[in-house]
C-alpha positions as MATLAB code, in Angstrom:
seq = 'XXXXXXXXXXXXXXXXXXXXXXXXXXXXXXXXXXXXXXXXXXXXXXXXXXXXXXXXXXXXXXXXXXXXXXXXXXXXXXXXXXXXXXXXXXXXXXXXXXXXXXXXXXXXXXXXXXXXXXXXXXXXXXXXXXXXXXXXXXXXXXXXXXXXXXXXXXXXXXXXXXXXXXXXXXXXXXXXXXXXXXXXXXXXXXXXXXXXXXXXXXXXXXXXXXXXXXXXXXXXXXXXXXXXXXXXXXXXXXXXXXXXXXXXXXXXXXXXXXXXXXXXXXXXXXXXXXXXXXXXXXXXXXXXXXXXXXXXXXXXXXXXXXXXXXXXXXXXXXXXXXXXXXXXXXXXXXXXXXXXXXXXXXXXXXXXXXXXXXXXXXXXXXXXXXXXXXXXXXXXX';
ca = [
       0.000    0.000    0.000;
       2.929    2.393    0.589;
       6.778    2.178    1.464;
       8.646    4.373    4.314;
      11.520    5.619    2.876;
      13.922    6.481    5.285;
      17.402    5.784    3.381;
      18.874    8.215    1.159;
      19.741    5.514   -1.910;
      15.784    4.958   -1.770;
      15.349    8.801   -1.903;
      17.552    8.675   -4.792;
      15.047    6.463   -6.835;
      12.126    8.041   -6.051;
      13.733   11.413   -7.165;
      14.501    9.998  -10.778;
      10.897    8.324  -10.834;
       9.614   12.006  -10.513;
      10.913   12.807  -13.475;
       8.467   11.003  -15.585;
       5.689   12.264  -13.133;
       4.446   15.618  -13.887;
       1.953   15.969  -11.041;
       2.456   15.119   -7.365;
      -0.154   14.687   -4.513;
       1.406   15.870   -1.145;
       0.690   16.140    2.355;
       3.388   16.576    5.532;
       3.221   15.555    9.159;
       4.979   17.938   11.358;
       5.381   19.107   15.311;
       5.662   23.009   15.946;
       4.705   22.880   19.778;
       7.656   23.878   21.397;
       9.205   25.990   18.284;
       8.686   28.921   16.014;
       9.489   26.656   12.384;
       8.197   23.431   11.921;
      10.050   20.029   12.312;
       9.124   17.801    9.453;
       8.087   14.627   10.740;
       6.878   12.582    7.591;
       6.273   14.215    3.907;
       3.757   11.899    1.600;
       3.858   11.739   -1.706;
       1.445   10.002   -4.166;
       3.372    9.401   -7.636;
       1.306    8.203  -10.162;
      -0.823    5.958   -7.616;
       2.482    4.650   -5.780;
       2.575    6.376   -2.383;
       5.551    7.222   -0.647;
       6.592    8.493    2.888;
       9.756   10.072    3.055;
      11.260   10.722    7.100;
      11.642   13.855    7.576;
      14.449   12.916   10.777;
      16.486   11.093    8.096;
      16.746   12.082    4.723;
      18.264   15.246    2.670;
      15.402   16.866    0.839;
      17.587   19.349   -1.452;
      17.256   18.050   -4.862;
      13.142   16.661   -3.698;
      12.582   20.360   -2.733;
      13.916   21.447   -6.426;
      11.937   18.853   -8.061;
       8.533   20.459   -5.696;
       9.568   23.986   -7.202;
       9.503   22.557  -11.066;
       6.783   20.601  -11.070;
       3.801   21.357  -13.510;
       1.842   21.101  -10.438;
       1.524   20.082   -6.553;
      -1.441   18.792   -5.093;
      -2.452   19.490   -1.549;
      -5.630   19.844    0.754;
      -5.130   22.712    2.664;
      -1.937   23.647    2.215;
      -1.207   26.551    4.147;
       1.228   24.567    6.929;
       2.828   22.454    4.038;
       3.508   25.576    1.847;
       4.653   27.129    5.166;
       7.037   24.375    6.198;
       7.957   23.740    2.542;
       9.084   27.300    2.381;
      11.069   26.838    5.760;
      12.824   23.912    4.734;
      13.705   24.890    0.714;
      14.744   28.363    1.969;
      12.663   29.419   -1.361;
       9.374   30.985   -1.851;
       6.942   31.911   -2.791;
       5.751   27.703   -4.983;
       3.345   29.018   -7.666;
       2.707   25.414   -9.112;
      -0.710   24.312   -6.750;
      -3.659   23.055   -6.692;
      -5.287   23.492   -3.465;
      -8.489   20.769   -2.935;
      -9.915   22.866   -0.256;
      -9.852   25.941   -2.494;
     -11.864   23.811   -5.087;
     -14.312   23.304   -2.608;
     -14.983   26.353   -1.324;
     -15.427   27.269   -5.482;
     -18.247   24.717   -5.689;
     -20.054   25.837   -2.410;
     -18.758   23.697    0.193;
     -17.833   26.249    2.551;
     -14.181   28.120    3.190;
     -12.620   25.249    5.844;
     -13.549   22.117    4.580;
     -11.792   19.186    6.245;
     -10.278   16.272    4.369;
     -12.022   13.837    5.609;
     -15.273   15.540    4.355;
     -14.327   16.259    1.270;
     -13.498   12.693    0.141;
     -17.200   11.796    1.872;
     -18.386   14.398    0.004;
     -16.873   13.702   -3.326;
     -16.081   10.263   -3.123;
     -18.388    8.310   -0.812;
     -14.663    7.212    0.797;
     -14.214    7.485    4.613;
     -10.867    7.675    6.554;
      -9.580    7.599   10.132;
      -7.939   10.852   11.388;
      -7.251    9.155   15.202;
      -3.566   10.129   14.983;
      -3.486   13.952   14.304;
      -1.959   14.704   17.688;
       0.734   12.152   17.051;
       4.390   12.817   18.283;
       5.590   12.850   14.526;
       9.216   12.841   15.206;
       9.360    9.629   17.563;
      11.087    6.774   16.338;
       9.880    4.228   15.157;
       6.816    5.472   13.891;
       3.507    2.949   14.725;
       1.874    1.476   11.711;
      -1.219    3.036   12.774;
       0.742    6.318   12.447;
       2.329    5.379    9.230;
      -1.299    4.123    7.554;
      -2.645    7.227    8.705;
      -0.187    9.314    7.062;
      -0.275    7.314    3.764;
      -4.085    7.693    3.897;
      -3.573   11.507    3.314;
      -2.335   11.704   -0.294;
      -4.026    8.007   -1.426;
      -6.885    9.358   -2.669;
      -5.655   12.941   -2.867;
      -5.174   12.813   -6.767;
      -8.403   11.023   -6.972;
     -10.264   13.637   -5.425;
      -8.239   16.519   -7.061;
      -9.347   15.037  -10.641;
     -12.934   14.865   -9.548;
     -13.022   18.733   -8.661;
     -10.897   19.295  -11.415;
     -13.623   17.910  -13.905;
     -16.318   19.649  -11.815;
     -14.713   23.055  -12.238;
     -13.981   22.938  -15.877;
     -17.440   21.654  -16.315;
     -18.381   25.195  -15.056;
     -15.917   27.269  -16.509;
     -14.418   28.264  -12.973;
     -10.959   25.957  -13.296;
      -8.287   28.375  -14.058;
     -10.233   30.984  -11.230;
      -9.119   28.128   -8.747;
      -5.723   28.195   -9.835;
      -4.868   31.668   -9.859;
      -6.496   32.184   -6.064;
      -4.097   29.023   -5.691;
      -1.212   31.103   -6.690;
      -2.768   33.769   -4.219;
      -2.945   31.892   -1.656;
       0.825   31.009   -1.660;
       2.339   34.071   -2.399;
       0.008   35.560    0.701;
       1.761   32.871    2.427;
       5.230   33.651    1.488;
       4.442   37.402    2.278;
       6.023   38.576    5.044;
       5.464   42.039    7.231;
       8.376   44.263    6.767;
      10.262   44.624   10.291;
       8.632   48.413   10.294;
       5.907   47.794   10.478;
       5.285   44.820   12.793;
       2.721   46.757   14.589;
       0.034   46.921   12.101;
       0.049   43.017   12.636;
      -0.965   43.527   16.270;
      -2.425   47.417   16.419;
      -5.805   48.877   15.605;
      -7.631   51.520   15.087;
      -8.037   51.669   19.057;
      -4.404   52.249   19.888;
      -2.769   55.780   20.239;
      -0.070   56.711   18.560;
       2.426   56.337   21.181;
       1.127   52.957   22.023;
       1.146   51.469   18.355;
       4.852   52.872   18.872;
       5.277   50.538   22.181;
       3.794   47.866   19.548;
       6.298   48.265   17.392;
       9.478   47.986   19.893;
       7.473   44.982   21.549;
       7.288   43.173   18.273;
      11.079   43.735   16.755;
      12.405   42.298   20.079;
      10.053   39.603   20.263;
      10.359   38.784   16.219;
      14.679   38.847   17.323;
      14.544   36.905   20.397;
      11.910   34.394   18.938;
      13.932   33.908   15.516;
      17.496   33.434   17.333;
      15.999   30.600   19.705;
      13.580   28.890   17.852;
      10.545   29.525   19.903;
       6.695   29.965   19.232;
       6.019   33.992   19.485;
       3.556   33.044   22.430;
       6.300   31.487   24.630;
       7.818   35.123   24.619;
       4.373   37.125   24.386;
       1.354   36.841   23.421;
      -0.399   39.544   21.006;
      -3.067   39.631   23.875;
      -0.340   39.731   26.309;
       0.654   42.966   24.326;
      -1.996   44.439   24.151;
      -2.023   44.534   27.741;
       0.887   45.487   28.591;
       0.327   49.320   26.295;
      -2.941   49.522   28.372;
      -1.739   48.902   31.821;
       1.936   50.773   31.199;
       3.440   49.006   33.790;
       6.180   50.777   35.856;
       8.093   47.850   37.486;
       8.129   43.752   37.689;
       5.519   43.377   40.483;
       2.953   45.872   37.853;
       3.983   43.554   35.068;
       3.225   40.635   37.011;
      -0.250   41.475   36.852;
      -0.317   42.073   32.901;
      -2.141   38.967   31.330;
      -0.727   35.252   30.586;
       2.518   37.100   30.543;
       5.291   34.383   31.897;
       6.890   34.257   34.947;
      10.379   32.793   33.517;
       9.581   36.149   31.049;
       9.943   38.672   33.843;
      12.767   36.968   35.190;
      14.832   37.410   32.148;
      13.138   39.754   30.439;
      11.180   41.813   32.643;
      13.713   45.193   32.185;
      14.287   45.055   28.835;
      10.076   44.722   28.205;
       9.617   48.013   30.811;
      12.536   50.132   29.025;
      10.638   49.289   25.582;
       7.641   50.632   27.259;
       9.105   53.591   28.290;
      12.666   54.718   25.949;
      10.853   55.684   23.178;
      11.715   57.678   19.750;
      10.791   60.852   19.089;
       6.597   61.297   18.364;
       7.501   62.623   14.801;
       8.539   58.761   14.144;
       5.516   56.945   16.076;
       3.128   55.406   13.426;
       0.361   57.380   12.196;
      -2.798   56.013   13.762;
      -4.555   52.810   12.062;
      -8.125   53.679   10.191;
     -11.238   52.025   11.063;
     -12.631   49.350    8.581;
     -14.814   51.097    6.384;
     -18.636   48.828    6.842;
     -21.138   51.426    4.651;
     -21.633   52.987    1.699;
     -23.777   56.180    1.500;
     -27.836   54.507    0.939;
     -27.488   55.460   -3.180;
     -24.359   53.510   -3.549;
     -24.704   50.914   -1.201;
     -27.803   48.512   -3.035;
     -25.395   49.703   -6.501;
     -22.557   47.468   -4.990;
     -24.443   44.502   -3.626;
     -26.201   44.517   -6.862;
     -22.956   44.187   -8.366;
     -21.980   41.467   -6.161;
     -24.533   39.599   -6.951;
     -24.612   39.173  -10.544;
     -21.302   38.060  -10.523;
     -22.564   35.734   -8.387;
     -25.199   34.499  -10.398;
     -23.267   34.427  -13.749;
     -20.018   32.373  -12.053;
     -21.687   30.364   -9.623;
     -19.421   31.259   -7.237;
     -20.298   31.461   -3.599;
     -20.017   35.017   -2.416;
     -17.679   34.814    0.659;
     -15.148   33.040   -2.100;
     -15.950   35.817   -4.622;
     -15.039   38.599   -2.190;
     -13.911   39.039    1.525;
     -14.356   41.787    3.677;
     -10.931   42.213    3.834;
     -10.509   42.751   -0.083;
     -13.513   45.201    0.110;
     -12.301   47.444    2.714;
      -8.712   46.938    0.066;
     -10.829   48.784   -2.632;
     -12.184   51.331    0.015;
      -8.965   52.749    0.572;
      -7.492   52.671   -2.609;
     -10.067   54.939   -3.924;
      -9.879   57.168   -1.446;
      -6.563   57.346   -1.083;
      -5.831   56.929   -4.392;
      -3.403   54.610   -4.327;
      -1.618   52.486   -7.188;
      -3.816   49.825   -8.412;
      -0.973   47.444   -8.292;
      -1.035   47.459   -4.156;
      -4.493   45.827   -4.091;
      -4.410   42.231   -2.938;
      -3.172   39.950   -5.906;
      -6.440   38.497   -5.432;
      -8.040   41.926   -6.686;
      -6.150   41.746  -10.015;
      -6.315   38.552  -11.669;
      -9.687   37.001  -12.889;
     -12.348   38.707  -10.577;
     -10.475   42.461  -11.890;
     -12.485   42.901  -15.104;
     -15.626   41.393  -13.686;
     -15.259   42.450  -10.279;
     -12.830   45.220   -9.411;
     -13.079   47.474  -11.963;
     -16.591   47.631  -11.919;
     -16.416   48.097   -7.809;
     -13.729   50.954   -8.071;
     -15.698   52.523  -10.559;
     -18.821   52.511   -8.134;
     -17.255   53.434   -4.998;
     -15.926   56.303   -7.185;
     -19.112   57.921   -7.241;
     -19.083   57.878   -3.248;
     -15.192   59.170   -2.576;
     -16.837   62.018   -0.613;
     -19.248   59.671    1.762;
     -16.197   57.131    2.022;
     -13.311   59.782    2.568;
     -15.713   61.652    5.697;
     -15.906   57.853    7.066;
     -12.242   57.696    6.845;
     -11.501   60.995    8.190;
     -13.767   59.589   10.936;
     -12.331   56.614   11.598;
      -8.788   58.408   12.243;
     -10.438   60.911   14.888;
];
């Protein structure tokens, strides 16, 4: 049913049977408990039917990684972990070559999370166990339960990926799927610049100055999580964060009383948290303050862009929380109030919904920039 390959001769084989392979179902097993980057436990692979687990403790994935990178394409369910820990572990992003099976669902009205397990009920009348998703991934030897389990999660991947696949072209809606694939991983290979860590963790609530705390918090935390290896919450929480520019703690016993903050944290770190707190730049370098999510339209416009919505709807059968999120909306908000390069929009924005979609909205909100700059005005007060 599937071979454990955990010797790098066997790699070797499996690397030239890719070549005559041009698509690849994958799925990894991985613990990130304890550690800010993934360790790769198992990585399955289902070539041409044949499905492999490689150990992720044993083997050099360099020239597997390069093979990932050229493939045609690279099935997953999911895939924002994988892509994630694929990205960690090739030291190479953003992988443009994917077919995401949850995506496809969420095109044909299955809803935005669907599990694995449902989708092959769903699609393929085929049910699997998922009893060993909390397993220690890394011990050695692996169970055969564990190992059956992982091989379950790419043997019927390419089955499932050709059913959608058929599906979607049936409707006209395939290469939509594959460019928000392409989204999706290039959101996922997007990373905030360093100056602006706050806007990660601010809103529209926080001052100034304290958006400016934000900021120090985050570098340090982003430097001392990076150099050890360690899950941003074992150093502080965004919530923890949050607290700590409300309270403004003056000395260890006030920061002891700041939320799910650690105790081994003060110990070590308690000074250097209270002098980021407090040593701060001049105001003319603080952040400007974050805007308030624009929710309305004026009452003319507003029934002009559901409208809108809506037929696009209706002519691409696609549901409407796939079509647009708020997220993307509030996007087109700004950029026509602020007038801002087309190009910035979410990559989302500019691919297949733009001539169908965004142009249309832009050209709408256009004929409420005065209601929607007084609401942004607003929102800064």
């Amino acid at each position: 049913m599937f071979q454990f390959i955990q010797q790098q001769q066997d790699l070797a084989v499996l690397l030239s049977q890719m070549e005559a392979n041009s698509i690849y179902a994958l799925d990894t097993e991985f613990i990130k408990v304890d550690t800010l980057y993934p360790k790769l436990g198992v990585l399955q692979i289902n070539l041409n039917g044949q499905v492999l687990l490689l150990d992720g403790a044993a083997l050099d994935f360099t020239q597997f990684w390069q093979k990932i990178y050229a493939a045609p394409q690279n099935i997953f369910h999911a895939c924002s972990e994988d892509i994630d820990l694929i990205y960690h572990y090739a030291q190479q992003r953003p992988l443009h070559n994917v077919f995401d099976t949850q995506v496809a669902m969420a095109f044909l009205g299955h809803g935005l999370q669907v599990s694995y397990q449902n989708a092959l009920k769903t699609c393929l009348d085929i049910d699997i166990e998922k009893d060993q998703t909390r397993s220690d991934w890394l011990a050695r030897p692996l169970s055969q339960e564990q190992l059956s389990y992982a091989a379950n999660d790419v043997l019927y991947l390419m089955q499932l990926a050709n059913a959608l696949k058929n599906q979607l072209q049936q409707k006209g809606i395939y290469d939509f799927v594959l460019e928000d694939c392409q989204s999706l991983t290039k959101e996922i290979a997007m990373q905030t610049p360093l100056d602006e860590l706050y806007s990660d963790i601010g809103n529209y609530r926080h001052s100034r100055r304290e958006l400016m705390q934000l900021q120090q918090l985050s570098v340090w935390r982003d430097h001392i999580t990076k150099s050890m290896n360690l899950p941003r919450s074992f150093i502080l929480k965004n919530g923890t964060m949050h607290d700590l520019v409300e309270k403004q703690p003056q000395n260890n016993f006030q920061l002891a009383k700041v939320k799910e903050i650690r105790q081994s944290v003060i110990r070590e770190h308690g000074k250097t948290i209270l002098d980021l707190l407090q040593n701060l730049p001049p105001e003319d370098q603080w952040p400007e303050k974050l805007a308030r999510p624009v929710k309305h339209n004026s009452k003319e416009v507003a029934p002009k862009v559901e409208a809108l919505i809506d037929s696009v709807v209706l002519a691409t059968t696609i549901p409407k929380e796939v079509l647009l999120r708020k997220k993307w909306l509030n996007a087109i908000y700004k950029h026509v109030v602020f007038a801002t390069d087309e190009q910035d929009l979410p990559s989302y924005l500019l691919g297949w919904r733009y001539d169908m979609l965004t142009q249309p909205l832009i050209a709408l909100l256009r004929q409420d920039s005065d209601f929607l700059a007084e609401q942004m005005k607003n929102s800064k007060a």
